[in-house]
N, C-alpha and C positions, 0 to 999 in steps of 0.2 A: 526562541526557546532552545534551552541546549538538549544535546542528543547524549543517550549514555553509550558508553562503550568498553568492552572490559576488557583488559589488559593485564594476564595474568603468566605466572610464573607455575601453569600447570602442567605437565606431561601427558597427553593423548597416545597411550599405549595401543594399539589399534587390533583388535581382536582380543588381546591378552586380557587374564580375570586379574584381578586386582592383589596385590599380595595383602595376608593382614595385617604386616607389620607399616603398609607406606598406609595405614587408618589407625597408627594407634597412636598416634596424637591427636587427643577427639579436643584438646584446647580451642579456644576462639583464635582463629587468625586473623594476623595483624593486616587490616586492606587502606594502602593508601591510598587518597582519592588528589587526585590533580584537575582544576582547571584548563582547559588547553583551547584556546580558542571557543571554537563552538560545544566541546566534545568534552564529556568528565571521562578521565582515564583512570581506573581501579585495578592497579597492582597488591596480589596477593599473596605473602609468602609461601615459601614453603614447597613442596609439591606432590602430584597426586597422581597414579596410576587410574584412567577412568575409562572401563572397554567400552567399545565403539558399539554404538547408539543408545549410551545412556547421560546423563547429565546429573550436576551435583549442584545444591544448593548452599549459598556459602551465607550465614548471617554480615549485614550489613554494619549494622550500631543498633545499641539499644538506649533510650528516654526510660526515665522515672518523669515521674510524675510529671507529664505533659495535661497543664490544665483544656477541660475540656467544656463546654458549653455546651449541653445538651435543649432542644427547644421544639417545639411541634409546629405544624407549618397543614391550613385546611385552606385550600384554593378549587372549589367544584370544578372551573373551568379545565386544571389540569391533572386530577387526580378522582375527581366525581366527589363520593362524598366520606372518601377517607381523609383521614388526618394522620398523616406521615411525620415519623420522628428522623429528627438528623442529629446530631453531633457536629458542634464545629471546635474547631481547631487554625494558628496562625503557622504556618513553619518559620519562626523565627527562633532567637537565641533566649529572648526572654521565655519561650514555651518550652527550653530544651529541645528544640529543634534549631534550625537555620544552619546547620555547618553546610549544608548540601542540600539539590533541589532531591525531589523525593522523585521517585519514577513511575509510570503508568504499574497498578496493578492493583490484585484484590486487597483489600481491609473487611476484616471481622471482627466483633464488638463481641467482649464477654462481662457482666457482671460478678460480683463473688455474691453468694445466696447463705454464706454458713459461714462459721467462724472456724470449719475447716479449710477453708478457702475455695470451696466448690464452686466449679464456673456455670452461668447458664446463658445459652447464646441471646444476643440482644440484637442483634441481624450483619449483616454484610453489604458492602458495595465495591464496584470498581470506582477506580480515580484516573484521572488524568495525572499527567506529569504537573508535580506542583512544584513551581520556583520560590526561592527561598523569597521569604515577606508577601508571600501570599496566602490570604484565608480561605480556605476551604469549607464545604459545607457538606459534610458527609449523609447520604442518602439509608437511613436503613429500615424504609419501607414502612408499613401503613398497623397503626397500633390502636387496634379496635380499644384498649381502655382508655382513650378520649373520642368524646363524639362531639360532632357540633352536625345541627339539625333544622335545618331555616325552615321556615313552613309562612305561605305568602297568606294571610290573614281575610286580606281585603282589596277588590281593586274596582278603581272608578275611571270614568272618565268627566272630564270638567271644563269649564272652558271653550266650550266650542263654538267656532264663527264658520262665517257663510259670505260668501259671496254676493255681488249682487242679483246671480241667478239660485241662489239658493243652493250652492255647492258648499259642502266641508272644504274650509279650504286651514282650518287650524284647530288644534284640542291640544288637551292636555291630558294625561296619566296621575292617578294616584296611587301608590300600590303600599299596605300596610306590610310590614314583615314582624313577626318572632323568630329568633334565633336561640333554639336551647344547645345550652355547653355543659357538658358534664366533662369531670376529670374521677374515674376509677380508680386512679392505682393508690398507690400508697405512699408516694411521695408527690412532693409541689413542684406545677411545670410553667412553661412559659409558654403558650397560644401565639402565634400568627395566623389571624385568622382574614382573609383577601376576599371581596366579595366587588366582582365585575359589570358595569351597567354602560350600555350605548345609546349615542345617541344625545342632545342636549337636556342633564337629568340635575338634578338638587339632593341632596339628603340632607332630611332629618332624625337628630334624633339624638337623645340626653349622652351617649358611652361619646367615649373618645375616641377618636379615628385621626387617620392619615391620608390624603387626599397622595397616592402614589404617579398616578398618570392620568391621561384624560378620561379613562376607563376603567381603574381599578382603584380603591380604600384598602386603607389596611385596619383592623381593630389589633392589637396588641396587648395580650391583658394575662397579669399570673395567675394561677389558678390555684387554693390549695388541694391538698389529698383528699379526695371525696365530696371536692366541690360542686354545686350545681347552680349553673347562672344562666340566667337568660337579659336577651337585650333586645330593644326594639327600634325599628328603624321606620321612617317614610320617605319611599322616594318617588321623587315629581319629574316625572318627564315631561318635557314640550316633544311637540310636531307640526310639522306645514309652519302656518304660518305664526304659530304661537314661541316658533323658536326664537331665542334672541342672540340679536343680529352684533 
């Protein structure tokens, strides 16, 4: 991954306060960015009187309309039983992005709420250094107006052998689930919903799913504005010696 490094055509006046005239060019400067081996080099015109121990922030580029994919994501294992919203985004050139890798640091999400153009915050995350053609999945934390709600129904056990001495030496699990999903807000979202099971197990059951790894499904499913859905599942676990071989 490359490292940033900034290369600038600034003046470090060292004690001295700033005059107002080397700030009254409040224009955007022009910052050229170089490739150079491992390292981006941003030369910035211009210069700047800045006293010693403070720092100045210099806008980078700005995007219009960088399309965005916003999508909800419910995994109990890693977040309990919220349903967290992300935002994704590519940095390439098709998205208005791609001239340059993006660098470690905060992103904050605002909506417009009015036709004044009132902003209201939709949350924040840190990023990592993103290199250019890579998708990012921005994290902005847990949005009580979706809920999903598993509740275990029923559980059996079936199947079970013995030994010639009369030991369990195999059974089986039956375990019913309900899963209710409700979507609150006011617009239609897109569910990622992961639901994790150990151990040699089967499921049933009518919704569509994605068998992700040897441990976890995914349901995927859009939801409209004020929707409420529920789904059901059966999953059959073996044990000892009921497992297959």
């Amino acid at each position: 991954r490359k490292s940033m490094v900034m290369r600038s055509r600034v003046a470090a006046m060292g004690g001295a306060l700033a005059e107002a005239s080397d700030f009254a060019d409040m224009r955007p400067r022009e910052i050229i960015k170089e490739g150079v081996s491992e390292y981006f080099l941003y030369t910035v015109e211009g210069h700047d009187t800045i006293p010693t121990g403070w720092s100045k922030r210099l806008p980078s580029f700005r995007s219009e309309k960088v399309p965005l994919a916003s999508f909800y994501k419910y995994d109990a294992d890693r977040w309990g039983g919220q349903v967290m919203r992300f935002y994704r985004f590519k940095n390439e050139r098709a998205a208005n992005l791609g001239r340059e890798p993006l660098p470690d640091g905060s992103v904050k999400a605002f909506r417009t709420v009015s036709a004044d153009g009132l902003l209201a915050f939709v949350g924040g995350t840190q990023t990592k250094y993103i290199p250019v053609d890579e998708q990012v999945d921005l994290d902005l934390g847990a949005d009580p107006e979706v809920r999903v709600a598993p509740v275990l129904m029923n559980w059996e056990k079936v199947d079970i052998r013995f030994d010639d001495n009369g030991n369990v030496i195999g059974w089986t699990t039956r375990e019913t689930w309900t899963v209710d999903i409700q979507n609150s807000k006011d617009i239609d979202v897109a569910l990622d919903m992961r639901r994790n099971f150990a151990g040699d197990w089967t499921l049933e059951t009518k919704a569509d799913f994605e068998k992700v790894d040897a441990d976890t499904v995914k349901f995927v499913m859009p939801l409209k504005s004020r929707e409420k859905r529920t789904i059901t599942y059966e999953l059959i676990t073996r044990h000892g010696s009921n497992v297959k071989r």
